[in-house]
C-alpha positions in Angstrom: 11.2 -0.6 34.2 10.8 -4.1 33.6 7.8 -3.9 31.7 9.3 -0.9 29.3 12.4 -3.1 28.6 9.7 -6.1 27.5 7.2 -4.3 25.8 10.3 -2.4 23.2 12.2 -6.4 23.2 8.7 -7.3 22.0 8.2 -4.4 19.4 12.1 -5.5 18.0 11.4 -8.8 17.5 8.4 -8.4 16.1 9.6 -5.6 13.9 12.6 -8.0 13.1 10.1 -10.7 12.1 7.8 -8.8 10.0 10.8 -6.9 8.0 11.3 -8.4 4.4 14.8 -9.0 3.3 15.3 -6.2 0.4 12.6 -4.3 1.4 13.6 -0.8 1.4 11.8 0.9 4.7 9.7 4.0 3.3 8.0 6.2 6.1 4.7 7.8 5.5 6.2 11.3 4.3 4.2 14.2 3.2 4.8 14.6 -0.5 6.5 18.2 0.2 8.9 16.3 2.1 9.6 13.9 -0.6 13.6 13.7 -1.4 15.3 12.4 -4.4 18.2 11.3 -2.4 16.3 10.4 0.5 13.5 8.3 -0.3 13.2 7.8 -4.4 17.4 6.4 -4.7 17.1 4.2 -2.4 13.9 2.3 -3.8 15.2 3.0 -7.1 18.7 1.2 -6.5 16.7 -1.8 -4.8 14.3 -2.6 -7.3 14.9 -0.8 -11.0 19.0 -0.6 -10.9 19.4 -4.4 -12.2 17.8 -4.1 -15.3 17.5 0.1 -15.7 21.7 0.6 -16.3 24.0 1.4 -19.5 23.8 -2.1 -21.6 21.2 -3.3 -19.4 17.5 -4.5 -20.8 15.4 -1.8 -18.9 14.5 1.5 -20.5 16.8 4.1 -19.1 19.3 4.5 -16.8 18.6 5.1 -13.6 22.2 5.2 -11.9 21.7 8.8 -12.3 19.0 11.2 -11.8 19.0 12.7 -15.2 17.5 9.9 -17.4 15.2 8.8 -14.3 14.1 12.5 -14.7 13.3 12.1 -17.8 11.0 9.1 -17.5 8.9 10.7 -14.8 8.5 13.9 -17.3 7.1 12.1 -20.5 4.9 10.4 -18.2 6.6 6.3 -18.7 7.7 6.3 -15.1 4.0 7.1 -14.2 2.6 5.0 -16.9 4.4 1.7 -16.5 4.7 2.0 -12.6 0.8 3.4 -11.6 -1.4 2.7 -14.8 0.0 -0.7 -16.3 1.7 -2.2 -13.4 4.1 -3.8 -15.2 7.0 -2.2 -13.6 8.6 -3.9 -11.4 8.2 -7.0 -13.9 6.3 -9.8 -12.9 8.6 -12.2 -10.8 10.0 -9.4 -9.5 9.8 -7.9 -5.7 6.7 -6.0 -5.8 6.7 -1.9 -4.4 4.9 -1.7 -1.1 2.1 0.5 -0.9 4.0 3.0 0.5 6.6 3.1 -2.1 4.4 3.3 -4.9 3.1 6.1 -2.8 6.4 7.8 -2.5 7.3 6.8 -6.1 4.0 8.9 -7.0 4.3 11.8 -4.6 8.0 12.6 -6.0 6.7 12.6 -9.5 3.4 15.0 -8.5 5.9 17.7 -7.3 7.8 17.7 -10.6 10.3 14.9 -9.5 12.9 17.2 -8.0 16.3 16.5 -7.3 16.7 17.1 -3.5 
């Protein structure tokens, strides 16, 4: 018993210590599973919100699904976040791999809102 309460102590603090402040936690999903709600607002809100809002210096709003929508239909989502990389801008938190992935996955099954 003693060894299970060590070894999951171990895996929390080394979770803690490995987790990056802002960092939205993305799972490995399969892309049918992808949701909006779930798994694209959240890494939205964290990293696109502060510029992509009404007034704000970003192309689009992205507070709502519509105009985020849009982007990933006429292809600038995909082309500024996969083929140029300039999205998020430089000096900017980067995406992990794994939101990129999710990012992608969401826009490959017609970016639905779920």
């Amino acid at each position: 018993m003693k060894k299970l309460l060590l070894l999951s102590l171990g895996f929390v603090l080394w979770n803690a210590c490995t987790y990056k402040k802002g960092e939205v936690p993305v799972a490995e999903i399969p892309c049918d599973s992808m949701s909006y709600s779930t798994h694209i607002d959240p890494i939205i809100a964290t990293y696109c919100i502060d510029c992509h809002t009404a007034g704000g210096t970003g192309t689009g709003d992205f507070t709502s699904y519509s105009d985020l929508k849009i982007a990933a239909d006429n292809g600038s989502l995909k082309r500024t976040v996969f083929t140029l990389k300039s999205m998020p801008p430089a000096g900017s938190p980067e995406l992990t791999d794994e939101q990129r992935a999710n990012i992608k996955c969401w826009v490959e099954q017609g970016a639905p809102q779920n």
